[in-house]
N, C-alpha and C positions, 0 to 999 in steps of 0.2 A: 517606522524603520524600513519595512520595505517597500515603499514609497518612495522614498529617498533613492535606495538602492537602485531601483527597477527606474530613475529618468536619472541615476549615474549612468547605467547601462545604456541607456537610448542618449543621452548626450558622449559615449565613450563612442558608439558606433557610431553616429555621425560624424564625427571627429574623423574618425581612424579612416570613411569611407572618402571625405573630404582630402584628408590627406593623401591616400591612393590615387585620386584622378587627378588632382593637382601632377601630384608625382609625375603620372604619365604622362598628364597633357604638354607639359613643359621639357619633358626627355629632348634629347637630340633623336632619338628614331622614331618618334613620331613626327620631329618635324621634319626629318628628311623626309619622310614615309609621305607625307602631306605635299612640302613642295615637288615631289616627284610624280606625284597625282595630279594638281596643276601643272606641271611641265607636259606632263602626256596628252593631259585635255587640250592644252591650247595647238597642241601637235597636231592632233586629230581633227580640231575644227581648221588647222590650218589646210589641211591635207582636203579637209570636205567641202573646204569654200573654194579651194582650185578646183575642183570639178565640177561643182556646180554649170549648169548649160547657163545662158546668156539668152531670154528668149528676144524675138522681133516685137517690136511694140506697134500693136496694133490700135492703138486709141486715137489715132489722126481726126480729126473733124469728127467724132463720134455727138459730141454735145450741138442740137441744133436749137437752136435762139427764135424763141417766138415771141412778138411782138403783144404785147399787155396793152388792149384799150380802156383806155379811162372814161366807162360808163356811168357817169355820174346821175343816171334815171335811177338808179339804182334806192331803192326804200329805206332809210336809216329804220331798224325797230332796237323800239326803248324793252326791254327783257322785261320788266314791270305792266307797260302798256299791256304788252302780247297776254299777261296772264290775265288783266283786268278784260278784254275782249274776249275771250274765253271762256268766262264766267253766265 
């Protein structure tokens, strides 16, 4: 019996705490409360991006280009050989 009683009580308070933020999440003042906080923010970034500086771009010819020769002296090694030589 009080087993029963005691997961009435734990499914009563779930219920009821469910219920409560339902409640408020869905109210008109929290939504106003919410779209007025987004209203502000996009204000704010609006306000912070007009000031933002503009810098000079300085990366003009920064990248210089080197020519790759194709040294084909070059030793192919097989990863297996190199251990057998090694031995």
């Amino acid at each position: 019996m009080l087993k029963e009683l005691k997961y009435l009580i734990f499914i009563t308070v779930i219920l009821i705490f469910l219920f409560i933020t339902s409640k408020y999440y869905f109210s008109d003042t929290n939504r106003k409360n919410s779209y007025r906080s987004l209203n502000s923010i996009e204000n704010k970034l609006e306000i912070f991006v007009n000031q933002l500086p503009i810098l000079k771009n300085d990366t003009k010819d920064i990248i210089e280009y080197v020519e790759q020769t194709n040294n084909k002296k070059k030793k192919k090694y097989n990863f297996w050989k190199l251990l057998e030589k090694n031995e």
